[in-house]
C-alpha positions as CSV (number, residue, x, y, z in Angstrom):
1,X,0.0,0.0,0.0
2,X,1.2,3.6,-0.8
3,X,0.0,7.1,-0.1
4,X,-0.3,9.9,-3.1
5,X,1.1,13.1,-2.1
6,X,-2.4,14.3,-1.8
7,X,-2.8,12.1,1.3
8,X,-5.0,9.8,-1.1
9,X,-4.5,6.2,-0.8
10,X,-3.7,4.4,-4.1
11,X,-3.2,0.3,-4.6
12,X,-0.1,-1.8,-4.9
13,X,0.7,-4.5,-7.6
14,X,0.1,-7.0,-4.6
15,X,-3.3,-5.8,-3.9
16,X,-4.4,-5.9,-7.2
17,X,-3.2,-8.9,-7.5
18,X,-5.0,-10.5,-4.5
19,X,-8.5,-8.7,-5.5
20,X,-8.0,-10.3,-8.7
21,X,-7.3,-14.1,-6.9
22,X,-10.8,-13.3,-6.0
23,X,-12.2,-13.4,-9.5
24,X,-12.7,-10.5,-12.1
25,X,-15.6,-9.8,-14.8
26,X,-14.0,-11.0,-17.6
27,X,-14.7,-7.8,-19.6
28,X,-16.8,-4.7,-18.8
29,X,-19.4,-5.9,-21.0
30,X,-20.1,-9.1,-17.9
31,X,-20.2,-6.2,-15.3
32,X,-23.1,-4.5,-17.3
33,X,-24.8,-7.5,-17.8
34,X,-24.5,-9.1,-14.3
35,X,-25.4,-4.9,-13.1
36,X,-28.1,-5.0,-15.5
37,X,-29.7,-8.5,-14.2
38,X,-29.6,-7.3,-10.6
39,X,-31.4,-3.8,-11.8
40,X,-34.0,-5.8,-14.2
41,X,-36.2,-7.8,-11.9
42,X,-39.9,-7.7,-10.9
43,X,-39.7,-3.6,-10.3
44,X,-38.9,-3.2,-14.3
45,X,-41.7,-5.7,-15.0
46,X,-44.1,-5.5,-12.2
47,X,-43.8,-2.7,-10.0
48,X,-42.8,-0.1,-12.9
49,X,-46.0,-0.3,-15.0
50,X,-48.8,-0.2,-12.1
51,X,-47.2,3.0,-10.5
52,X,-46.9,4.5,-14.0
53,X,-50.7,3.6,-14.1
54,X,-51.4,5.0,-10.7
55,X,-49.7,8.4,-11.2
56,X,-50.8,9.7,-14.6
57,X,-48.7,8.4,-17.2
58,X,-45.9,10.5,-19.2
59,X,-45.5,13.0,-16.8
60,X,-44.5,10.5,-14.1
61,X,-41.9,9.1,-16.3
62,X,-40.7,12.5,-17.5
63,X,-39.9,12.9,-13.3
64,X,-38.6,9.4,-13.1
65,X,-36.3,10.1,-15.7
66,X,-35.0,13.2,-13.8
67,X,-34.5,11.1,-10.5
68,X,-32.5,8.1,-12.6
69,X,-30.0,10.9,-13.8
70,X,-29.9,13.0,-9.9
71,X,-30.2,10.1,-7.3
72,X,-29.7,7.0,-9.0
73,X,-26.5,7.3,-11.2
74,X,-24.5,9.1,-8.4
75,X,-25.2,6.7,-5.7
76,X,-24.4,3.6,-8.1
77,X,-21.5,5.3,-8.7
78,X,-20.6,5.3,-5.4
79,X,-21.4,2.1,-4.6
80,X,-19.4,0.7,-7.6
81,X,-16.7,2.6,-6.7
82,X,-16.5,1.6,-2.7
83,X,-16.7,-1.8,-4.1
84,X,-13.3,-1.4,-6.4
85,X,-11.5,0.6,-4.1
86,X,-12.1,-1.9,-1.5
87,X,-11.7,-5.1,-3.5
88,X,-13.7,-7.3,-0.9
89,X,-17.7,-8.0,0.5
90,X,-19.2,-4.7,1.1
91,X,-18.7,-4.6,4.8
92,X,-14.9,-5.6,4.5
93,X,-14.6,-3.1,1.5
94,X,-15.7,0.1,3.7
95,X,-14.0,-1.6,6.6
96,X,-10.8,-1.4,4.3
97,X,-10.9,2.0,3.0
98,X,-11.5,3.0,6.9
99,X,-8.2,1.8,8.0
100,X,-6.4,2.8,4.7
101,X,-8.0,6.8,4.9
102,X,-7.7,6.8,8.4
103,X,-11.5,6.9,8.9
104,X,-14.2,5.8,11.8
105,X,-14.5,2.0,11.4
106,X,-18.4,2.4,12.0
107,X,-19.1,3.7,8.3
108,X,-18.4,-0.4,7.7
109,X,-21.9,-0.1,8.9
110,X,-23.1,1.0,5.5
111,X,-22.4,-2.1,4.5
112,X,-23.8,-4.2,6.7
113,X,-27.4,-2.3,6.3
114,X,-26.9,-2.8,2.7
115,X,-25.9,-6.8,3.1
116,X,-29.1,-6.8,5.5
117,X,-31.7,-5.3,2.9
118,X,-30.9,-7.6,0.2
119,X,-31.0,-10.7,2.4
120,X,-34.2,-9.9,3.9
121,X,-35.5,-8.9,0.4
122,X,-34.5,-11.8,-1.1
123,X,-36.3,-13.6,1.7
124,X,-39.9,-12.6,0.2
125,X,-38.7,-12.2,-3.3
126,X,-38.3,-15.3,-3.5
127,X,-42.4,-16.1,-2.7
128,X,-43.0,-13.5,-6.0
129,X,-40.7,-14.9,-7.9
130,X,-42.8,-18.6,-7.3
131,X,-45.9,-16.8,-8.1
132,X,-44.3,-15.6,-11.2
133,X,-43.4,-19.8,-12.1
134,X,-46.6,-20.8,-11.2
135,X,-48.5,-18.7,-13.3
136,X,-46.1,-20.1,-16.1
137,X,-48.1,-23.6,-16.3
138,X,-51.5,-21.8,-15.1
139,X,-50.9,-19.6,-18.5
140,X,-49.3,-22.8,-20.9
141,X,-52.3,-25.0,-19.9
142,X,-55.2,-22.4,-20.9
143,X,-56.2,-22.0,-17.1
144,X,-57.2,-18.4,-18.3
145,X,-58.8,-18.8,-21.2
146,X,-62.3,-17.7,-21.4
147,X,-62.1,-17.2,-17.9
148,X,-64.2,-13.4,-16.6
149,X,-62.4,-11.4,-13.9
150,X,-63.9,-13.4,-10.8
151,X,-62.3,-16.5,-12.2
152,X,-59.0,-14.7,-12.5
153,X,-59.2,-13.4,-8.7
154,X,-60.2,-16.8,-7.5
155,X,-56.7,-18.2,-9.2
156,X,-54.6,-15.7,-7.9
157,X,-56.5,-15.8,-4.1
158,X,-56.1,-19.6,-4.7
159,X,-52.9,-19.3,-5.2
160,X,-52.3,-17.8,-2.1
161,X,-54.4,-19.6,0.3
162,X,-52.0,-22.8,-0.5
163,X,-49.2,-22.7,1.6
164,X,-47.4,-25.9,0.4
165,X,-47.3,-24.6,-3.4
166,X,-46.3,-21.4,-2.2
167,X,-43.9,-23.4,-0.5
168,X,-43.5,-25.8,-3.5
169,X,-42.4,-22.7,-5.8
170,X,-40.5,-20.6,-3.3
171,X,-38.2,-23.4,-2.7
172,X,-37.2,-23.7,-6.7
173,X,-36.7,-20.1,-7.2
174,X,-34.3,-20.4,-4.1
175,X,-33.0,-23.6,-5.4
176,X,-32.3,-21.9,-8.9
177,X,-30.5,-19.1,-7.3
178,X,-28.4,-20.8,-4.9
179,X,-27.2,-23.0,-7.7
180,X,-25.6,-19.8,-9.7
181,X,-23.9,-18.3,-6.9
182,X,-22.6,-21.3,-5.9
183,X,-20.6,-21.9,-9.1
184,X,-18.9,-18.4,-8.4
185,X,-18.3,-15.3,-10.4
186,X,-17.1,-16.5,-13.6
187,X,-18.6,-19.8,-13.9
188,X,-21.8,-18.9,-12.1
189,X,-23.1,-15.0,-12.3
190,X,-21.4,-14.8,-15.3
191,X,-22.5,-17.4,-17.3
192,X,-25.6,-16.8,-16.0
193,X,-26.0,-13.5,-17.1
194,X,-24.6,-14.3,-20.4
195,X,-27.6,-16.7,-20.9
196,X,-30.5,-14.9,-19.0
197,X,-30.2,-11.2,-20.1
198,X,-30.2,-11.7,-23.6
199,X,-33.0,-14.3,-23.3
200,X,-35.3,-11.6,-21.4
201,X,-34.8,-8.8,-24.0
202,X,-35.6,-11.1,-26.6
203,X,-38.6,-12.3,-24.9
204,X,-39.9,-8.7,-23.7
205,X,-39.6,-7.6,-27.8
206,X,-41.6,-10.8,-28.4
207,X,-44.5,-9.0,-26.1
208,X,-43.4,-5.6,-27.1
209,X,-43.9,-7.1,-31.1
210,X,-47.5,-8.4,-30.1
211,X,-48.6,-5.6,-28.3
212,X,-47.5,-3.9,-31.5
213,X,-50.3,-5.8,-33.1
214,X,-53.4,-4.8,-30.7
215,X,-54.2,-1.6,-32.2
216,X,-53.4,0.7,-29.1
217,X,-49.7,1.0,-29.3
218,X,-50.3,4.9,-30.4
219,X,-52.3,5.0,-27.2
220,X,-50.4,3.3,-25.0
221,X,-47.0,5.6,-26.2
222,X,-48.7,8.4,-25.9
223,X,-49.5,7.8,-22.4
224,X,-46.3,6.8,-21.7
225,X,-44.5,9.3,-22.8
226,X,-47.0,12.8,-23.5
227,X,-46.8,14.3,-19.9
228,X,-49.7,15.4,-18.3
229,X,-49.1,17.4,-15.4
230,X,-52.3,17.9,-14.2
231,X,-52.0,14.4,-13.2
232,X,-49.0,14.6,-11.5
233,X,-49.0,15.2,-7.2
234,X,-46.7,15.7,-4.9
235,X,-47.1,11.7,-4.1
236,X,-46.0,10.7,-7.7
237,X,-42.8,12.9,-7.2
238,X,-42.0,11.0,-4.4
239,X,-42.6,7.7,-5.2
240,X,-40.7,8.5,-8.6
241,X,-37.6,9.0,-7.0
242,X,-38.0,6.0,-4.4
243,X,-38.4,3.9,-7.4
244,X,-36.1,5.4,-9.4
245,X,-34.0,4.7,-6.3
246,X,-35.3,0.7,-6.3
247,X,-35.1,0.0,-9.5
248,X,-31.2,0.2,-10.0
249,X,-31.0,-1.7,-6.5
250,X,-29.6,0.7,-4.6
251,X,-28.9,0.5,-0.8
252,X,-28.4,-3.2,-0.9
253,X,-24.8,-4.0,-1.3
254,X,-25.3,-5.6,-4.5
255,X,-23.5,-2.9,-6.5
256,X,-20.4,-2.9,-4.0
257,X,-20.3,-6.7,-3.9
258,X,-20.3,-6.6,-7.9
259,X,-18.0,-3.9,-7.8
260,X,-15.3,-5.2,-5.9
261,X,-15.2,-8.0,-8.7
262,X,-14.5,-5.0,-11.3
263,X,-11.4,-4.7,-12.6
264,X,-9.3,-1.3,-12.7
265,X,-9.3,-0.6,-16.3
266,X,-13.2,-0.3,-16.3
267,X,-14.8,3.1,-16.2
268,X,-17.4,3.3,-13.5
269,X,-19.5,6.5,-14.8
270,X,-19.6,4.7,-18.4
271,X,-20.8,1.3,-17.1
272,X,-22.7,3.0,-14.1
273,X,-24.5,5.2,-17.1
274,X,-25.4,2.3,-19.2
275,X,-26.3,-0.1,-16.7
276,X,-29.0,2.4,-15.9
277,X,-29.6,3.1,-19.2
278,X,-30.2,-0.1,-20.1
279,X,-32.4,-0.7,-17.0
280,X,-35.3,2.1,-17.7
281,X,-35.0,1.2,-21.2
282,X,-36.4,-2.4,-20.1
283,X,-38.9,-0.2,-17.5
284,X,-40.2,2.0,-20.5
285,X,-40.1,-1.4,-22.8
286,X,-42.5,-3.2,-20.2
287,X,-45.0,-0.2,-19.9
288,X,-44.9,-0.8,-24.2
289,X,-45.6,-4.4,-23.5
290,X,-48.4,-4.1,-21.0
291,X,-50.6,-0.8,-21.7
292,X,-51.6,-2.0,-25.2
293,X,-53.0,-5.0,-23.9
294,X,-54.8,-3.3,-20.8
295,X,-56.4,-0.8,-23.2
296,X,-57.4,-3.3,-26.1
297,X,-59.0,-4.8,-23.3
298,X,-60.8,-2.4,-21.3
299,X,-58.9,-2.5,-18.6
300,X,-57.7,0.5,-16.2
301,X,-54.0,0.8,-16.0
302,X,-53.8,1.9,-12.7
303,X,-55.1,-1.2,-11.4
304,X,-52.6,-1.3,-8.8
305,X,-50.3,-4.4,-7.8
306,X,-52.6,-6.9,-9.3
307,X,-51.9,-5.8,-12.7
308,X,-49.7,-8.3,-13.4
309,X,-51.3,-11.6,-11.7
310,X,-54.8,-10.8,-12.2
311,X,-55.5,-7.9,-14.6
312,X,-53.1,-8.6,-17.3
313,X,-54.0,-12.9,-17.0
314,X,-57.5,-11.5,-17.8
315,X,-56.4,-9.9,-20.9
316,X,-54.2,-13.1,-21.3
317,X,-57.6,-15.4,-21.6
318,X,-59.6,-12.7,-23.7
319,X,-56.4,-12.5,-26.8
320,X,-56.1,-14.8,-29.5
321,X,-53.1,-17.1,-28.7
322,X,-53.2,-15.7,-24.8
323,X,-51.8,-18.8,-24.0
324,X,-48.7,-18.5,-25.7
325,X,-48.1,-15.0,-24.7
326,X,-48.8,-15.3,-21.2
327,X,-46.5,-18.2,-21.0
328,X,-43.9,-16.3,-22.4
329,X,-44.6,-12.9,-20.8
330,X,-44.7,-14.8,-17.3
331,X,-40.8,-16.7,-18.0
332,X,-39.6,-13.3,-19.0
333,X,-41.0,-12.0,-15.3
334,X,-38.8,-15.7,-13.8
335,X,-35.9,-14.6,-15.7
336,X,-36.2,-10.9,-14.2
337,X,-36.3,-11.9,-11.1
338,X,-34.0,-15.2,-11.2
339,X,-31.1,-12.4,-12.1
340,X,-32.1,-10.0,-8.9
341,X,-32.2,-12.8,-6.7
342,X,-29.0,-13.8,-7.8
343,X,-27.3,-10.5,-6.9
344,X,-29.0,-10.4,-3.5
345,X,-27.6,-13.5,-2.0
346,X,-24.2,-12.7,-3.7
347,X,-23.4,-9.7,-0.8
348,X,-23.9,-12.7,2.0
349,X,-22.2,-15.1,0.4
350,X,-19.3,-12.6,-0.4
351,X,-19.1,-11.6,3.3
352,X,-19.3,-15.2,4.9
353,X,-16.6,-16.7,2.2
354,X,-14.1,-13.8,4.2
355,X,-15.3,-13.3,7.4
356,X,-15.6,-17.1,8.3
357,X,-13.9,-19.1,6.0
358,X,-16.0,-21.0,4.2
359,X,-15.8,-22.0,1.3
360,X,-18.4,-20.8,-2.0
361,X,-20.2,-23.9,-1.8
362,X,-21.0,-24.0,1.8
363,X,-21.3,-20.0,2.5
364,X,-24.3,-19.9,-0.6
365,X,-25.6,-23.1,1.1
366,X,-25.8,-21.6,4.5
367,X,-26.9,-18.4,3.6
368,X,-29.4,-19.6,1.0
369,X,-31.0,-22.3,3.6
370,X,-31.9,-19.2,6.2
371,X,-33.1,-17.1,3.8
372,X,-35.5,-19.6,2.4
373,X,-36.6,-20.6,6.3
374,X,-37.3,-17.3,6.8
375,X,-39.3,-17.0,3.8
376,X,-41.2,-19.3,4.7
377,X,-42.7,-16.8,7.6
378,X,-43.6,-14.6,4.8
379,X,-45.7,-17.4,2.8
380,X,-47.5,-18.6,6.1
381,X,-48.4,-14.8,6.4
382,X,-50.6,-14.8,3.4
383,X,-52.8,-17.4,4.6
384,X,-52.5,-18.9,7.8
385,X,-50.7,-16.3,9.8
386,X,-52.8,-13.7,7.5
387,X,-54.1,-12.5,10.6
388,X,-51.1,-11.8,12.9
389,X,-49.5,-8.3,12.9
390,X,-46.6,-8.5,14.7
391,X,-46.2,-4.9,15.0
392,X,-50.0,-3.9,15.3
393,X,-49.5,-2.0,18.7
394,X,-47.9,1.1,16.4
395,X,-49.6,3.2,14.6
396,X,-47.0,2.9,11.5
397,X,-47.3,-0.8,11.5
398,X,-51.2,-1.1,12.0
399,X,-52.7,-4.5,10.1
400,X,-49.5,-5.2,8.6
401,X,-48.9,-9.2,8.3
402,X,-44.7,-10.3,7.8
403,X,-44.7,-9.9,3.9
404,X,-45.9,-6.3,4.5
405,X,-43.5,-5.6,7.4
406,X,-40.8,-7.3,5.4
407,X,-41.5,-5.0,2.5
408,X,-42.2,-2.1,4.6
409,X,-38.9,-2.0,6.5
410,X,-36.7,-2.6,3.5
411,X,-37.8,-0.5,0.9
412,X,-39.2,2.2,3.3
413,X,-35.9,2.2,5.9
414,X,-32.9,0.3,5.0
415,X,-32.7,0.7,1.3
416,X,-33.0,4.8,1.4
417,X,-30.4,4.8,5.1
418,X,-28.4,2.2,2.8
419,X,-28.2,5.1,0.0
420,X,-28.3,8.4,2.1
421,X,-25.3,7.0,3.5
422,X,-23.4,6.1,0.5
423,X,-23.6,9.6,-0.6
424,X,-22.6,10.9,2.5
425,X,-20.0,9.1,2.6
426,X,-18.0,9.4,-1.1
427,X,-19.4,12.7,-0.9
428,X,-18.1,14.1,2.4
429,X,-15.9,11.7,3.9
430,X,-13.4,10.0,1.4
431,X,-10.7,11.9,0.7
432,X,-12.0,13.5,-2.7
433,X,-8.6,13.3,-4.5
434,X,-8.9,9.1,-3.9
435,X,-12.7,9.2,-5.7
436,X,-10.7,11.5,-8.1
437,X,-8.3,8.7,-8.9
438,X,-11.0,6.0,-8.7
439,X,-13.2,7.3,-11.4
440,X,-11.0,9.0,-13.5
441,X,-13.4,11.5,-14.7
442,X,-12.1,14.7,-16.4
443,X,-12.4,17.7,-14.4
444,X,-16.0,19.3,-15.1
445,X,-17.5,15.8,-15.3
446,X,-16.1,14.9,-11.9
447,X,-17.2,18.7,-10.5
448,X,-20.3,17.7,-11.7
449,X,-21.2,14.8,-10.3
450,X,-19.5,15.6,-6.8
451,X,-21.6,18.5,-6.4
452,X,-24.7,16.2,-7.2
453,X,-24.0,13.4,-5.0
454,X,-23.0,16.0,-2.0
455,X,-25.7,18.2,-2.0
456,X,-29.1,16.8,-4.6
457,X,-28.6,13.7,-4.1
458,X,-28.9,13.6,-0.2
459,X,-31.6,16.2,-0.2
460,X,-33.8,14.0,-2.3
461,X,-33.2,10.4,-0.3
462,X,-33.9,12.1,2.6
463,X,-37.0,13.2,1.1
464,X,-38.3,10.2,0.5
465,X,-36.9,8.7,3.6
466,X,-38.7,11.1,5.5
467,X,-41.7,10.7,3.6
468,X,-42.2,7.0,3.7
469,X,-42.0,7.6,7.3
470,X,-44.9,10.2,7.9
């Protein structure tokens, strides 16, 4: 290790050398698509186009746009870089640059909140992401053909009344994401990615292509993307920039963990940029895919979370060859969220391969096993333990089961403290002459993007921090 005359701590041959014993990306093309495959997942697919619907359309977008560019490219910048400069899990990567800058050793905390989000996440992720591969066979065996809007609920509310196919399906989305991260960066993530991104954008332009053919493509664009303003409130700012915050997974560790895989010679603002490029291109690309269908049908697109397990299956059984497309739209939702779910065990895995030893089988073993026994809490609280509300006492908490708290507390707490504290902490308490070095920006560019992440993009987390709170 050796100090720049700026005080800035810079890497040796050695280090490099030992974060490289770790495994690399092989190119920066496999950190964008591994980046990518944890940004595309069920809040591209699922979440994206009901909140569009909710808040107005185009002028929604035209704010979520806005947030991508303030709050979400600075912090995975930050996160990206932490992860490089540290060259380890996310809590030994902070812990690292602490001892190396001469820092507090509690900012390894931002870590550890971030390692916590996406494990507890990935804990009820995993029960959507069996919906998601159930509704595959319901839609390839013409369960929702012909069928009105009562028959659709009574699938989706069946559905979640049984807790041993909840079970059934929660334990082989685990079991498919236990069995990538085991296999390590290269032969596991990597490979993975290689297969599953491509597939899912060729799938979503399958939809895309027949939504083409509905005749309300023109109508479904221009909702999309001719702002209304009118229709926009204070609300739909908000929840913009919490998505915007979501969607590029943000506050969980995940871009650290895959940072600290990234080699040197990789620009961070280029792959940071297209990564979330690439993400709200797949957002905008699923509103394209949905909206037509919902208005060929009749149906309201702000019909909230159930768009895509009951309102769209309607459409699904009213189309000709609904079969085939639902099939295919509902793998394209499994492959969105098999890639998340990869990237959220990865952190925990990372962390118990250094901190105890263990080797990559037995840490994504380990890790994997608790998170889908705890899971299983979240399944029992959609049926039988629908009524218990741990937390009813409070106010804030009142009549919400597990699944909600679950929810609740990550997306509402940890993921925006996760990302508040990011930006703090690149912003205003590395040295800035080492974040300099580590994203080699020239000198407006890097002005420009430290004045963001010190002063917009902290104002605007804590915004919605605050908010979600209230």
């Amino acid at each position: 290790m050796s100090v720049s005359q700026s005080g800035s701590t810079t890497y040796t041959g050695a280090q490099e050398g030992a974060n490289a014993a770790r495994g690399l990306w092989s190119s920066r093309l496999a950190f964008i698509l591994a980046a990518t495959g944890s940004a595309v997942g069920l809040g591209n697919i699922w979440k994206f186009p009901y909140i569009t619907g909710e808040h107005g359309g185009g002028a929604f977008v035209l704010v979520y746009l806005l947030c991508i560019a303030v709050v979400g490219i600075p912090i995975m910048m930050g996160e990206v870089l932490i992860g490089r400069r540290g060259g380890r899990s996310p809590v030994n990567s902070i812990r690292l640059i602490a001892e190396r800058d001469k820092l507090n050793p509690m900012w390894r905390m931002i870590g550890a909140v971030g390692v916590l989000a996406g494990f507890l996440i990935l804990s009820f992720y995993s029960v959507i992401g069996g919906w998601a591969a159930s509704y595959v066979g319901t839609a390839a065996s013409g369960q929702l053909v012909g069928q009105s809007a009562d028959a659709i609920g009574a699938i989706f509310s069946g559905l979640l009344s049984d807790p041993l196919t909840l079970l059934m399906w929660h334990t082989v989305f685990m079991a498919l994401v236990m069995v990538v991260v085991a296999r390590g960066v290269r032969s596991g993530l990597e490979r993975a990615v290689s297969i599953l991104m491509p597939g899912l954008f060729v799938l979503l332009l399958m939809v895309v292509g027949y939504a083409m053919t509905t005749g309300e493509f023109g109508r479904a664009a221009a909702f999309l993307f001719q702002p209304d303003f009118s229709k926009l409130t204070t609300s739909g700012v908000l929840v913009a920039l919490g998505h915007a915050f979501f969607t590029l997974s943000l506050g969980m560790a995940v871009m650290m963990a895959y940072g600290s895989y990234l080699p040197k010679k990789v620009s961070i603002a280029k792959t940071s940029i297209t990564v979330s490029i690439i993400d709200t291109g797949v957002a905008l690309l699923a509103g394209l895919a949905i909206f037509p269908i919902v208005f060929a049908n009749g149906l309201e697109p702000g019909a909230g979370p159930g768009l895509i397990f009951q309102t769209l299956p309607l459409a699904f059984g009213q189309m000709p060859m609904g079969s085939l497309f639902g099939t295919l739209f509902f793998v394209l939702l499994i492959f969105a969220a098999w890639t998340s779910g990869i990237s959220l065990l990865e952190p925990i895995v990372e962390w118990l391969e250094e901190q105890k030893g263990m080797n990559r089988t037995v840490s994504t073993l380990g890790a994997g096993l608790v998170c889908w026994a705890l899971g299983i809490a979240s399944i029992l609280s959609l049926n039988l333990w629908s009524d218990f509300t741990p937390l009813g006492a409070f106010a804030m908490f009142e009549g919400k089961t597990i699944f909600d708290l679950l929810d609740f507390f990550t997306a509402n707490i940890l993921l925006p403290l996760g990302g508040l504290m990011v930006a703090v902490f690149v912003g205003w308490v590395m040295s800035s002459q080492a974040v300099k070095n580590e994203l080699s920006l020239s000198e407006p560019m890097f002005r420009l993007w430290y004045t963001t992440v010190r002063y917009f993009t902290p104002v605007a987390v804590a915004a919605v921090f605050i908010y979600n709170l209230l």
